[in-house]
N, C-alpha and C positions, 0 to 999 in steps of 0.2 A: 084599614087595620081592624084586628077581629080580636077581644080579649077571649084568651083559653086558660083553663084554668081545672087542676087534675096535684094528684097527688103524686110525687116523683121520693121514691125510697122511705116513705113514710112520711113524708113534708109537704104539707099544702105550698101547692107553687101557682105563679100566674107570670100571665103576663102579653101581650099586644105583637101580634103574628099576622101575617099576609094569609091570604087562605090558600096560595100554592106553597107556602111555609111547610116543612116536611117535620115529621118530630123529630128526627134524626138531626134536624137544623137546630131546633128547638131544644133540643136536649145538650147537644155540645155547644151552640153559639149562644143558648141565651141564659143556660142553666151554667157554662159551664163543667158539663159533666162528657169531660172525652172519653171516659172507657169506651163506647158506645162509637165503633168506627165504620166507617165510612168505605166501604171496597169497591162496591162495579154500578152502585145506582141503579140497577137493575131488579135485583132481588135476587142474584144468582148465590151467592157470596156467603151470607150469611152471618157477616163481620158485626151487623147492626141489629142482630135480637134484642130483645129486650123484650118482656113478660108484663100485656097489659092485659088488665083485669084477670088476672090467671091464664093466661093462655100466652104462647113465644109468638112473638110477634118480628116483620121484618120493618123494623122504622122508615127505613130509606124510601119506600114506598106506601108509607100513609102519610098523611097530614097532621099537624100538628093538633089543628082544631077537631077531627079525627078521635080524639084523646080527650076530650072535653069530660072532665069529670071522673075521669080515668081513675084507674088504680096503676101506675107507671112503676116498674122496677127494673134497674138498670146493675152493669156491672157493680158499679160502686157502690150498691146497696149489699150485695152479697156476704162480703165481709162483715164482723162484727163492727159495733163503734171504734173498739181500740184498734181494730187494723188487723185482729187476728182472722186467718183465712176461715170459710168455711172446709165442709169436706170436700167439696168438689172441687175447688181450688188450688187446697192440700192438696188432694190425690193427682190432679195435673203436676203439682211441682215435685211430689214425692215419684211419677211415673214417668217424669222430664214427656209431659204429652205437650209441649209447645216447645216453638224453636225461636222464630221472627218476636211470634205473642201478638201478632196483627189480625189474627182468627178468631185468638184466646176468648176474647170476651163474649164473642157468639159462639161459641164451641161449649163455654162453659154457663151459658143462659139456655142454651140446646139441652145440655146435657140435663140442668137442672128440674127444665119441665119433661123430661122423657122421665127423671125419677120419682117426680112426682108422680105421673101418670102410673110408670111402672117401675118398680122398684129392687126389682130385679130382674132386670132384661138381658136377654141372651147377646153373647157379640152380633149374630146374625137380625135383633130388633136395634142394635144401637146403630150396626151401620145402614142401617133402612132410615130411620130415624135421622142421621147425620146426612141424610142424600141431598140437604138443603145449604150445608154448610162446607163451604171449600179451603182446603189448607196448601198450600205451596209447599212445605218445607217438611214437615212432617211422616207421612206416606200413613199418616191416621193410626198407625200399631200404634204407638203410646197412647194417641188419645184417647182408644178402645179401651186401654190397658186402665188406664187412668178412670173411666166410666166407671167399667166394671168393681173397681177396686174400691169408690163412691159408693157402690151401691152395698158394699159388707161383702162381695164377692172375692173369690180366691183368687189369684192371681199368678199365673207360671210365674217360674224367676227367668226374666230375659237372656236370651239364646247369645250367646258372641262367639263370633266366629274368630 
């Protein structure tokens, strides 16, 4: 066993990990924190972003110990204390851009460092950008919609047929 030991949503956290231990293990089985889900083990998915030292990262496939000292932020840091959403959050559920919500978390940890980086990106830089994260249920128009609308952009009002 290997103590690891990193900052997870602003809170000094620790604690005694295998070293094939994944943070993705570590974040939901020892932290407790399931936003942070679990899809294909692969890295295909996308479900398990999370944002270490400033940059998205795919959990599922690094280590725990990996993170050592880290700056870790996970969905559930997103929100405020009291629970109010951010904007990216908001604008998912104001743009209904999830369906299942088994994506949500890495769709809107994706979204967050693409706005950071860029801040107002075109649909054609978010679905580049999104080429990492996969949605079943969706068909990604809201989630676009939803991006966009995070970032202070306009937004058509949805087509029905």
């Amino acid at each position: 066993m290997n103590k690891v030991e990193m900052t997870v949503n602003g809170k000094p956290v620790s604690g005694e990990v295998e070293g094939r231990q994944l943070l993705v293990e570590f974040l939901r089985e020892d932290l407790g924190l399931t936003g942070t889900h679990v899809g294909c083990d692969t890295s295909q998915c996308g479900a398990c972003v999370v944002h270490m030292d400033g940059k998205a990262v795919k959990s599922c496939t690094m280590f725990a110990l990996e993170a050592m000292n880290a700056d870790v932020i996970t969905i559930e840091g997103q929100a405020a204390e009291d629970g109010t959403l951010n904007t990216i959050q908001q604008a998912f559920q104001d743009h209904h851009g999830l369906q299942c919500g088994y994506c949500t978390p890495g769709m809107v940890m994706s979204a967050a460092a693409l706005l950071r980086d860029n801040p107002k990106p075109s649909e054609a830089e978010i679905r580049q950008y999104l080429e990492g994260n996969l949605c079943r249920c969706t068909g990604y128009h809201n989630i676009i919609r939803a991006i966009l609308a995070a970032s202070g952009q306009e937004v058509a009002p949805m087509e029905v047929e």
